[in-house]
VEXDREN-2710 file (C-alpha; in Angstrom, 1 decimal):
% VEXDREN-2710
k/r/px/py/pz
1/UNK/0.0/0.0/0.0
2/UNK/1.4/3.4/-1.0
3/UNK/2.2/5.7/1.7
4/UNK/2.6/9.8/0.9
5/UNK/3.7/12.1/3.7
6/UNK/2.4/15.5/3.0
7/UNK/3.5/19.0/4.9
8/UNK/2.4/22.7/4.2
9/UNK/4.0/25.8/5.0
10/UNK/7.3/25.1/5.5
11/UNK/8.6/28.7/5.0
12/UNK/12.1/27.4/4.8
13/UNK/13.3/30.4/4.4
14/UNK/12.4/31.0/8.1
15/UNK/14.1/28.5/10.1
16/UNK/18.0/28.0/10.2
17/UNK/19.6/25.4/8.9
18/UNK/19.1/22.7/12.2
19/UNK/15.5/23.6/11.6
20/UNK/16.1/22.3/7.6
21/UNK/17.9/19.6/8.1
22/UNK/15.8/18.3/10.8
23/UNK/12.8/18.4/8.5
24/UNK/14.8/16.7/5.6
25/UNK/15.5/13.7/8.2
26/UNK/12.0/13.4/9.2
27/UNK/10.6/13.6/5.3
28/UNK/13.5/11.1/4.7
29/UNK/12.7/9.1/8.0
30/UNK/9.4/8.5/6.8
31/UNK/10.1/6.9/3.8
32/UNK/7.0/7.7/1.7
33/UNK/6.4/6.7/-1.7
34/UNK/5.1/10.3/-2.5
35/UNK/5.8/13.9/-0.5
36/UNK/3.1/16.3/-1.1
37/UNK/3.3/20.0/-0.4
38/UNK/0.7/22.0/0.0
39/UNK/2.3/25.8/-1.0
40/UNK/4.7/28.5/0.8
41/UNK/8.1/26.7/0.8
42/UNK/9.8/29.6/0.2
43/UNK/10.1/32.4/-1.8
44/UNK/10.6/33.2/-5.6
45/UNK/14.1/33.1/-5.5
46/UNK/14.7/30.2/-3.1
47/UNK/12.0/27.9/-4.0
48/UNK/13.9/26.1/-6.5
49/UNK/16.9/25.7/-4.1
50/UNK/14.7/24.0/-1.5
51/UNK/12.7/21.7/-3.5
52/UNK/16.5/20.7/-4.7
53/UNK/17.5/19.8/-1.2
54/UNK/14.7/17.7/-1.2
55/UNK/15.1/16.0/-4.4
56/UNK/18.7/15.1/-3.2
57/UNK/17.5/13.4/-0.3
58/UNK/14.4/11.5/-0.4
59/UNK/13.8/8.7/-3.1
60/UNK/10.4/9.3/-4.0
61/UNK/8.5/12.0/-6.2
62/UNK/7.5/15.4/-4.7
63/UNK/3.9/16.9/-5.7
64/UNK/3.5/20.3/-4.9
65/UNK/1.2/23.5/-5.5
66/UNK/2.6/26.7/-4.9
67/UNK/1.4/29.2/-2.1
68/UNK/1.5/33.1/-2.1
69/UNK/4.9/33.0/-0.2
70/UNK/6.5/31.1/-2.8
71/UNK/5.4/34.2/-5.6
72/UNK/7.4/37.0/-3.2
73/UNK/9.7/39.2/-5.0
74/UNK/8.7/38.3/-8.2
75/UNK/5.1/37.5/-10.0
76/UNK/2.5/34.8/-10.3
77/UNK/3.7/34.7/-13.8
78/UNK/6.9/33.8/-13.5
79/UNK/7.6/31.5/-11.3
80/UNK/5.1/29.3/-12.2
81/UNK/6.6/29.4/-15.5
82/UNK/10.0/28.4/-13.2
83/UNK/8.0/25.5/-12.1
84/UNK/7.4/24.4/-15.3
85/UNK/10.6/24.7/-16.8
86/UNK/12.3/22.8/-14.5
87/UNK/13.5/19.1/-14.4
88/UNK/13.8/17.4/-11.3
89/UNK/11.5/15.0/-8.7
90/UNK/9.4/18.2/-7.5
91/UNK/7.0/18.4/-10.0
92/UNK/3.6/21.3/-10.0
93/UNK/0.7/19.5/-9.7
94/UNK/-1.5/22.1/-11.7
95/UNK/0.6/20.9/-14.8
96/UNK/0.5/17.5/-14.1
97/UNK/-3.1/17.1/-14.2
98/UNK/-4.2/13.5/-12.7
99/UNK/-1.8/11.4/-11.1
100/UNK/-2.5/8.0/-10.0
101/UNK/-1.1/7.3/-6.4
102/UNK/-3.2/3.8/-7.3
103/UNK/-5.4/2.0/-8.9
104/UNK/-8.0/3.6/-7.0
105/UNK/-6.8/6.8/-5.5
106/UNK/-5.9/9.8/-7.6
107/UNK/-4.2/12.5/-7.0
108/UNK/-4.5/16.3/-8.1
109/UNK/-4.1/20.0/-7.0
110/UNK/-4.2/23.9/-7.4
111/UNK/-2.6/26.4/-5.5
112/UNK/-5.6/28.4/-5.2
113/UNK/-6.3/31.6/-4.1
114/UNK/-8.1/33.7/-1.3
115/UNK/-10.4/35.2/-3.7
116/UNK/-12.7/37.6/-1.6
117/UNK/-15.7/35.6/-1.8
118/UNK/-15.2/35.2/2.2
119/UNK/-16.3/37.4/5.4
120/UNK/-15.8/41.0/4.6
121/UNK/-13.5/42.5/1.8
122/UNK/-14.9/46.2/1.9
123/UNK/-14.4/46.5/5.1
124/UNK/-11.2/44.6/6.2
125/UNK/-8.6/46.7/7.1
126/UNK/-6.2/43.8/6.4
127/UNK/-2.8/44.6/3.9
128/UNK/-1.1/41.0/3.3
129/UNK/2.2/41.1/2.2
130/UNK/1.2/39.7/-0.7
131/UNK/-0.1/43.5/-1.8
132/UNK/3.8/44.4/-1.4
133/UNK/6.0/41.8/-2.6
134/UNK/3.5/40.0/-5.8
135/UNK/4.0/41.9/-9.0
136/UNK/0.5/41.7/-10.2
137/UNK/-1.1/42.6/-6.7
138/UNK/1.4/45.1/-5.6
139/UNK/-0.1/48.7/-4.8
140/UNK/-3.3/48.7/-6.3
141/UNK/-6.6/50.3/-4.7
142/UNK/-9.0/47.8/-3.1
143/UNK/-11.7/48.1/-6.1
144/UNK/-8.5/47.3/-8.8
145/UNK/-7.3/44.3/-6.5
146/UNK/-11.2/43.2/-5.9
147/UNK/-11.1/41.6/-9.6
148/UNK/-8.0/40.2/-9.3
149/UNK/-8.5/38.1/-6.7
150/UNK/-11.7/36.9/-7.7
151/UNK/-9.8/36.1/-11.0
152/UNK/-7.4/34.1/-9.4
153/UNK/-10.1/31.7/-7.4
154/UNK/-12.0/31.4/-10.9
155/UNK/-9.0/29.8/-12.3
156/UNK/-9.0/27.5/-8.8
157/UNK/-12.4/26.4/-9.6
158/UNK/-12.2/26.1/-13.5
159/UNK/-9.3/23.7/-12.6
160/UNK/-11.3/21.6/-10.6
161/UNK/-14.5/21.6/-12.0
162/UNK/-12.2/19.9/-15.0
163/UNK/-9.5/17.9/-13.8
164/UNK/-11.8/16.3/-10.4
165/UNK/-14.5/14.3/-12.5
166/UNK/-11.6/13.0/-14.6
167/UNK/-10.1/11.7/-11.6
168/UNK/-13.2/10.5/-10.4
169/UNK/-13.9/8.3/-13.6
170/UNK/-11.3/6.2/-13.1
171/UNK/-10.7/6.0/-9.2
172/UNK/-12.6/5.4/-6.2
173/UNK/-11.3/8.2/-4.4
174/UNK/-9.1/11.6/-5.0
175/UNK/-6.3/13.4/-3.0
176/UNK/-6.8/17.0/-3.5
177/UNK/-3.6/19.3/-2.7
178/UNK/-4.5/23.3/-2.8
179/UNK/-2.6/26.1/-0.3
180/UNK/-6.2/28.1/0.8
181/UNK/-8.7/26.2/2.3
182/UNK/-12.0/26.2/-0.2
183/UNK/-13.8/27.1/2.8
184/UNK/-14.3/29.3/5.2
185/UNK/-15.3/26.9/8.0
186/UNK/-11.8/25.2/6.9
187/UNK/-9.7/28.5/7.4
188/UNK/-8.6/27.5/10.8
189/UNK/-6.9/30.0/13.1
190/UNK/-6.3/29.8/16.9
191/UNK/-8.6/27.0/17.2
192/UNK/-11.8/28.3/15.0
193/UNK/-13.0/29.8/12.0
194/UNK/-11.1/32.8/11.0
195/UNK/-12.9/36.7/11.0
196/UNK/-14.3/38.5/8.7
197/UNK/-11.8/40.7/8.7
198/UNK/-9.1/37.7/7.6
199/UNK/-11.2/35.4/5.6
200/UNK/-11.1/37.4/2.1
201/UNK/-7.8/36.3/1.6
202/UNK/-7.9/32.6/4.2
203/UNK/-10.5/30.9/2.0
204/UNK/-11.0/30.4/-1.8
205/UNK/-14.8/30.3/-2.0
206/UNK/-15.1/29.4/-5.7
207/UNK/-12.6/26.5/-5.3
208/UNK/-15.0/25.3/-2.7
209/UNK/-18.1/25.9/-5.0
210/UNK/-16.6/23.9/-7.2
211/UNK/-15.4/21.1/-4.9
212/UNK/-19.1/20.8/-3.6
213/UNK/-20.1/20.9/-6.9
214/UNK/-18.3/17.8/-8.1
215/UNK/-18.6/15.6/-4.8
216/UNK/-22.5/16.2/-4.9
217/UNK/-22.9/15.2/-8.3
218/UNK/-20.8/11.8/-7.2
219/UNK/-21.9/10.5/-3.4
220/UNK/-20.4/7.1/-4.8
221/UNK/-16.7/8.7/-4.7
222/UNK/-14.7/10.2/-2.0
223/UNK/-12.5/13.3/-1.9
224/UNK/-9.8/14.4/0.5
225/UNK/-8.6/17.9/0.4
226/UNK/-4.9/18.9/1.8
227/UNK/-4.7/23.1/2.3
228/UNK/-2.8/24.9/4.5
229/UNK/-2.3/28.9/4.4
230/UNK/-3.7/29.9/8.0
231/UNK/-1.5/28.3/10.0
232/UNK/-4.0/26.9/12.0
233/UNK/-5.0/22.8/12.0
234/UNK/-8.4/21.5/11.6
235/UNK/-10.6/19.3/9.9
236/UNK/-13.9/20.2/8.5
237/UNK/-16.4/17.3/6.5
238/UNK/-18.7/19.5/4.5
239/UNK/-20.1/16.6/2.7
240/UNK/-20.4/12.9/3.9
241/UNK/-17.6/11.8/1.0
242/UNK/-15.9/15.3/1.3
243/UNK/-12.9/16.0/4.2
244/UNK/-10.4/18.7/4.4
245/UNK/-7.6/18.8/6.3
246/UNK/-6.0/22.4/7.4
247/UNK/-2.3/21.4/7.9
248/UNK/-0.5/24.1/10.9
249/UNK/2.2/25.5/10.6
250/UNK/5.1/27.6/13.2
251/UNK/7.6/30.0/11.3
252/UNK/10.6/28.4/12.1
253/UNK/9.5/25.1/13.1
254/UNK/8.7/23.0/9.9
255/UNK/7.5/19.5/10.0
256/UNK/5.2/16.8/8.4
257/UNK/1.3/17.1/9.2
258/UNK/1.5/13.2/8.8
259/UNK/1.5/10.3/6.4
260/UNK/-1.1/8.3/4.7
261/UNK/-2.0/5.0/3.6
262/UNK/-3.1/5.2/-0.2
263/UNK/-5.8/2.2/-0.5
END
């Protein structure tokens, strides 16, 4: 039986090099068949470093979606043009499409996006860093960002909408990997539901649209979603064969959020 080890938020850049190479041994320690990563390894121009370290140690393939972290100092754009450019065991799962981890279990993912469909956009007073250091957010108004974020979920939930009931044809059950929870009751933070005044930018609502979407239309198939973003863990079962797991995370501290048996 195929075992993957999965981990979100790493933020490599973030912890010092015991920190690393502790996290390198544990991946390695595991010894999964797959290592999934669920966004925010780094940054644009360390990304590719770190998944390199990786590659070097473990023996298996590494799936991964990118999270808004890994975009800093550069744009959407271009690094996932990187992504696709380069060689290597660290593949992007948006370009990969379906992957079979089995016969019955697939595996698929999107980095997502929080998209303002959550809590209250007009009248957060939040300013991510991600409206600083990503080229095609930085320094815009709030009613020029509005449709740019909603963009970004749309693309979220066009991918799933497409790629999901392929999976579903032809296995049981699907592994879905995104970085923002596709819901707010998923975007975990200090042990409940983010606010209003977070949850515009901790929750792609179209992804989740979508996802529900899908899974209703197929109660005979099951679908588990891997997200991260908020830093906070939790588990949320929207539908009876829908479950999504919020992966935490501590800047400086990165670790595995577990590993799983792929029936």
């Amino acid at each position: 039986m195929p075992r993957v080890a999965w981990a979100t938020d790493l933020h490599l850049d973030h912890a010092d090099a015991a920190a690393r190479a502790r996290f390198v041994d544990e991946a390695s320690a595991a010894a999964p068949d797959a290592l999934l990563l669920a966004g925010d390894v780094g940054t644009a121009s360390t990304i590719g470093g770190h998944l390199e370290t990786l590659e070097r140690a473990l023996a298996c393939p590494i799936w991964l979606v990118l999270g808004n972290h890994d975009f800093y100092g550069s744009s959407i754009a271009t690094v996932r043009a990187a992504m696709l450019a380069r060689g290597g065991a660290a593949r992007w799962l948006p370009a990969a499409g379906v992957v079979s981890l089995s016969p019955t279990t697939a595996l698929l993912g999107h980095d997502g996006w929080g998209d303002a469909r959550c809590g209250d956009y007009w009248g957060s007073s939040v300013l991510l860093n991600d409206f600083r250091f990503i080229e095609e957010l930085a320094w815009l108004d709030r009613a020029t960002l509005f449709p740019r974020l909603r963009a970004l979920g749309d693309e979220a939930a066009r991918y799933f909408a497409r790629q999901l009931p392929a999976a579903l044809e032809r296995h049981e059950r699907a592994i879905v990997v995104t970085h923002v929870p596709p819901f707010a009751e998923a975007a975990w933070h200090d042990g409940g539901m983010s606010d209003a005044e977070w949850l515009p930018y901790f929750a792609c609502g179209a992804a989740g649209e979508a996802l529900l979407e899908v899974m209703t239309a197929r109660p005979d198939r099951e679908a588990l979603v891997l997200c991260g973003h908020t830093h906070g863990a939790g588990e949320l079962q929207p539908l009876p064969n829908l479950r999504v797991l919020t992966g935490g995370a501590e800047y400086g501290a990165p670790r595995l959020q577990g590993v799983l048996d792929v029936a």
